[in-house]
C-alpha beads as a LAMMPS data file, in Angstrom:
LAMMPS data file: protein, C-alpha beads

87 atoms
86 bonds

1 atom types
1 bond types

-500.0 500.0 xlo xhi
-500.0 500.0 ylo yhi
-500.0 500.0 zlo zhi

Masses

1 110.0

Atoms # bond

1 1 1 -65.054 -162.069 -251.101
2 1 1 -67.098 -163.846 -253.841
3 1 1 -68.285 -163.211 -256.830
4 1 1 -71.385 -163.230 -258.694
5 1 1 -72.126 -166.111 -261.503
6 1 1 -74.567 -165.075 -264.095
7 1 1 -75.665 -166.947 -266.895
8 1 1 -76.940 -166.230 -270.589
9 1 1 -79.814 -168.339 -271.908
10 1 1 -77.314 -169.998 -274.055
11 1 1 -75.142 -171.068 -270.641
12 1 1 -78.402 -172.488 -269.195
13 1 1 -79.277 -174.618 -272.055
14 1 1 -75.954 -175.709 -271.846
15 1 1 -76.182 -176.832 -268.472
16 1 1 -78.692 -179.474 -269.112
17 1 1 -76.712 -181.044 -271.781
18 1 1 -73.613 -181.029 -269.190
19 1 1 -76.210 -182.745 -266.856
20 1 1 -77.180 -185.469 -269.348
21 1 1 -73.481 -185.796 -270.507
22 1 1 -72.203 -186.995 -266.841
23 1 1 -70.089 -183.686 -266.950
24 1 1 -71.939 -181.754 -264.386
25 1 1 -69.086 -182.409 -261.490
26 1 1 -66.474 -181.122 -263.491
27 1 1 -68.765 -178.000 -264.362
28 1 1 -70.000 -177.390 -260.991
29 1 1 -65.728 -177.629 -259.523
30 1 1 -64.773 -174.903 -262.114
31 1 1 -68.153 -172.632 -261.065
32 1 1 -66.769 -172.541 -257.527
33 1 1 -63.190 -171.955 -258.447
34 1 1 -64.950 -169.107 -260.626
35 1 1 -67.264 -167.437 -257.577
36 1 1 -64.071 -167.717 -255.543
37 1 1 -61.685 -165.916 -257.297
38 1 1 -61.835 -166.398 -261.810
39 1 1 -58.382 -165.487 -261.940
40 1 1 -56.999 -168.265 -259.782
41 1 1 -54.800 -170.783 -261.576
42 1 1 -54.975 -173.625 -261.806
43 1 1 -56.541 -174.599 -263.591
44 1 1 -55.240 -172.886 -266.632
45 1 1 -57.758 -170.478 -268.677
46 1 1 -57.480 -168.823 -271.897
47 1 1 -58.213 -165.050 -273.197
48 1 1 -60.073 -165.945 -276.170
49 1 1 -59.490 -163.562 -279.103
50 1 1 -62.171 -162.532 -282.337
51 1 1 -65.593 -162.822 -282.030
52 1 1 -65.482 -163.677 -278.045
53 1 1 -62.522 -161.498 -277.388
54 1 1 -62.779 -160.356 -274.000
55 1 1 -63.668 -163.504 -272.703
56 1 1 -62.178 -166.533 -271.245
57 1 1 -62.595 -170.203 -271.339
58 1 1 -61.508 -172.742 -268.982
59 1 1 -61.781 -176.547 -270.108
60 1 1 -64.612 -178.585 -268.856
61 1 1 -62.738 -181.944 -271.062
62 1 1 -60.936 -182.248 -274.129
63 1 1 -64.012 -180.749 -276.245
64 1 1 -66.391 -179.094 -274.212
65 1 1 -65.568 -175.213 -272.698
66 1 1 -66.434 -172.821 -269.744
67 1 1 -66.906 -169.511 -271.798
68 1 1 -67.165 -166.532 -269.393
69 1 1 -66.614 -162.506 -269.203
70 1 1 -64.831 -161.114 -265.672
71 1 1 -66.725 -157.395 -265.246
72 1 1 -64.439 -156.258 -262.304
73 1 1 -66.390 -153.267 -261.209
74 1 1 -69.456 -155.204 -260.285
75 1 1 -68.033 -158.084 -259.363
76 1 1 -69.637 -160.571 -261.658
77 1 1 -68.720 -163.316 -263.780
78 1 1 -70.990 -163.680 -266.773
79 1 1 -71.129 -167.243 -267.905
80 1 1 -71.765 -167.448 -271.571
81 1 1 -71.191 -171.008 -272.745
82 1 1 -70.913 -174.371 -270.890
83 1 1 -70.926 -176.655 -273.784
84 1 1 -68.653 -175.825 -277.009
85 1 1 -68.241 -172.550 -278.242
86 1 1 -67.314 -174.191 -282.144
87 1 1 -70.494 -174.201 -283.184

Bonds

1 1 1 2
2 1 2 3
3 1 3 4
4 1 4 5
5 1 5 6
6 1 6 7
7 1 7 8
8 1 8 9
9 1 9 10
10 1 10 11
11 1 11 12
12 1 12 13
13 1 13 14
14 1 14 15
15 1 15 16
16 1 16 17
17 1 17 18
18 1 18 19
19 1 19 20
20 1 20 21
21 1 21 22
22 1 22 23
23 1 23 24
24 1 24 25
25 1 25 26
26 1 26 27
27 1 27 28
28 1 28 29
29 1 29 30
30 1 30 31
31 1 31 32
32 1 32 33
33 1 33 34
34 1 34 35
35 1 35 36
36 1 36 37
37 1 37 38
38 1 38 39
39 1 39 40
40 1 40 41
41 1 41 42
42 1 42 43
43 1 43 44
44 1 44 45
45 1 45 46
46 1 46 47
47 1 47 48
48 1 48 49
49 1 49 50
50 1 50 51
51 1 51 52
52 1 52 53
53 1 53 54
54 1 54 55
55 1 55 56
56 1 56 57
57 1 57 58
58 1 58 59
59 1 59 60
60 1 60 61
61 1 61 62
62 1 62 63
63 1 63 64
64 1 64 65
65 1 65 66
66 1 66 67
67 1 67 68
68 1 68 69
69 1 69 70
70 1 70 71
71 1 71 72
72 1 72 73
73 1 73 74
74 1 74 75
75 1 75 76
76 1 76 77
77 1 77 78
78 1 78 79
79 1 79 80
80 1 80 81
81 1 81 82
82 1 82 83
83 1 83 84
84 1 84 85
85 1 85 86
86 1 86 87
């Protein structure tokens, strides 16, 4: 049973800088591990807590983030960042 990967502007401008960045492999592994199941470990992912509490990241490298919400109920995954969320 999959799941549903939507993205916010921000996560789509994001995904051209992972293109041009030679990250887009890494990104496109941790998308499928994310339709398939996002609870699945590994690898790892965090609960992220203030402004983005609610949400989760999973690491892309040592600097750069998968930011995404889990809505059970309609079986979705709404990715929010693929770059940094520091900025």
């Amino acid at each position: 049973m999959n799941w549903k990967l939507v993205y916010t502007r921000q996560a789509q401008k994001d995904a051209k800088k992972i293109a041009s960045s030679g990250l887009k492999p890494k990104a496109k592994e941790l998308l499928k591990i994310l339709a398939e199941n996002p609870y699945s470990n590994p690898p790892t992912y965090e609960k992220l807590v203030g402004d983005l509490q609610g949400a989760y990241s999973r690491r892309v490298n040592i600097q750069h983030r998968l930011v995404y919400q889990i809505h059970d109920k309609e079986k979705t995954v709404k990715v929010l960042r693929m770059w940094t969320h520091y900025e």
